[in-house]
C-alpha positions in Angstrom: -11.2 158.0 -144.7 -13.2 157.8 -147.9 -10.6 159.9 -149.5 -7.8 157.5 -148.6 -9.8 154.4 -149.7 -10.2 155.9 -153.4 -6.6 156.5 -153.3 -6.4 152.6 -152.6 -8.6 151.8 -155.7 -6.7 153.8 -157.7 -3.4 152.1 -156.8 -5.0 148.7 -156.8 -6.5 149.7 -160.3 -3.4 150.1 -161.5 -1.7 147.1 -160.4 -2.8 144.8 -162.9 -4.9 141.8 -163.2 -3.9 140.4 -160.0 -4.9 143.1 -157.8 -7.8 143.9 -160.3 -11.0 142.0 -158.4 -9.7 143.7 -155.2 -9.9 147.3 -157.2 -13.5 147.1 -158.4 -15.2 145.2 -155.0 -13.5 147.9 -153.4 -14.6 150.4 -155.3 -18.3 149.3 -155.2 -17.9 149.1 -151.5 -16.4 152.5 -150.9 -19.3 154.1 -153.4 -21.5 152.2 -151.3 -20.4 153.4 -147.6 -20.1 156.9 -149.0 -23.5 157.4 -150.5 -25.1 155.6 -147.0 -23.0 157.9 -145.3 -24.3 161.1 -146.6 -27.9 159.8 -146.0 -26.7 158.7 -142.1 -25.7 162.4 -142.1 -28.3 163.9 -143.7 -31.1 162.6 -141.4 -29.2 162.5 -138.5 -28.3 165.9 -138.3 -31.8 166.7 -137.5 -33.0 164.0 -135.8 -30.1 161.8 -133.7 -33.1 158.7 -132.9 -33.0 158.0 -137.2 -29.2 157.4 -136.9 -29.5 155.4 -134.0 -32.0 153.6 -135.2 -29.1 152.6 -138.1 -26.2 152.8 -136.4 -25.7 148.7 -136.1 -25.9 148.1 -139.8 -24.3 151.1 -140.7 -20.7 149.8 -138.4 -21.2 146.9 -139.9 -21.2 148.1 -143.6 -18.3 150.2 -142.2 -16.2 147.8 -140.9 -16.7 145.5 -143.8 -15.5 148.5 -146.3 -12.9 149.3 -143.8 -11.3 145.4 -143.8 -11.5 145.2 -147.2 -9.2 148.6 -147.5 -6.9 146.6 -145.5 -6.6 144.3 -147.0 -6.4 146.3 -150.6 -3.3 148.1 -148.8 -1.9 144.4 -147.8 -2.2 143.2 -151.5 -0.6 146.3 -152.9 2.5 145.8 -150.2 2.3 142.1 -151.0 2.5 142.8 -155.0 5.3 145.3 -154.4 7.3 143.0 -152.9 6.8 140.2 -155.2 7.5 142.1 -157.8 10.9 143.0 -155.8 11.8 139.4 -155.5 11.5 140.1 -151.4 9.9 138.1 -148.8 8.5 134.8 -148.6 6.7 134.4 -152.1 4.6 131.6 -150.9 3.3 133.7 -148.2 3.2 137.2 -150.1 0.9 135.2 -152.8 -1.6 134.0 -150.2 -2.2 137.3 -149.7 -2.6 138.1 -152.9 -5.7 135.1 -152.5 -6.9 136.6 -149.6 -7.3 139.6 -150.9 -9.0 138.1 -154.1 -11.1 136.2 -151.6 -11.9 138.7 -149.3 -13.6 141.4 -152.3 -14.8 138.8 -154.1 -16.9 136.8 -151.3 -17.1 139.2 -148.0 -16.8 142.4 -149.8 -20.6 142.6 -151.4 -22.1 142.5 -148.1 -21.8 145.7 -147.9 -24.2 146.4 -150.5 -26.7 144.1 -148.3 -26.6 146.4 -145.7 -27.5 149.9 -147.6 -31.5 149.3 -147.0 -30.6 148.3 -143.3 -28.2 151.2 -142.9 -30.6 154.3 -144.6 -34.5 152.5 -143.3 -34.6 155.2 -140.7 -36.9 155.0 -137.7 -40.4 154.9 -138.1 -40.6 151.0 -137.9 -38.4 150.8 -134.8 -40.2 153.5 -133.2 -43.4 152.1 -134.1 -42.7 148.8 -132.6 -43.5 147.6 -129.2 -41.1 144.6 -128.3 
C-alpha cells in the first residue's frame, strides 16, 4: 500500500496549490507509517509479544495514514472534475476543504503515535495491572 500512497503524493504534488497541503501532510504521514512499519517488522519478526505490545497505536497510525490517502484520491477526483466543469461544484469544492482539513488538522497525529507505535515491550511486560 505504501507504494500506492506515494503514487497519491505525487499526483496530489502535482495538482497545484489546491491539492498542495493535502500532498505534503500526506507525505509526512506516509514517511511516517513506513519507517514505524519497518521497526514493527523488524522486532516482531523475532519476538511477536513486542508487536503486540504496539499493535493498538500502530492501527491507529495506520488508519489515520490510510483516511488521509482517501481522502488525497477523493480531492484528486474532486479537482479533475472541477477542472472538467462536471458535477456539483459546490459539493466537489467541499471536498477540496475536507481534504485541506483533514491533512492539515487530523493528519499529524500520526506523527504522535511513532513513540507509541515503536516503544516495544519491556514496560508492558513489566507492569502488573
Amino acid at each position: 500500500q505504501v507504494g500506492r500512497m506515494r503514487a497519491t503524493v505525487a499526483e496530489l504534488e502535482a495538482g497545484g496549490d489546491a491539492l498542495a497541503p493535502v500532498a505534503t501532510e500526506l507525505g509526512r504521514a506516509v514517511d511516517a507509517t513506513e519507517a514505524t512499519g519497518r521497526w514493527l517488522l523488524e522486532h516482531g519478526a523475532t519476538d511477536p509479544v513486542a508487536a503486540l505490545a504496539v499493535a493498538t497505536p500502530f492501527q491507529r497510525l495506520f488508519s489515520l495514514t490510510a483516511a488521509g490517502w482517501v481522502m488525497g484520491r477523493q480531492a484528486l477526483v474532486a479537482s479533475e472534475r472541477l477542472a472538467a466543469g462536471e458535477g456539483d461544484a459546490a459539493f466537489l469544492e467541499q471536498k477540496l476543504v475536507t481534504a485541506r482539513f483533514f491533512a492539515r488538522n487530523v493528519l499529524p497525529e500520526v506523527h504522535g503515535l511513532v513513540a507509541a507505535s515503536t516503544s516495544g515491550q519491556d514496560d508492558l511486560v513489566a507492569a502488573s495491572f
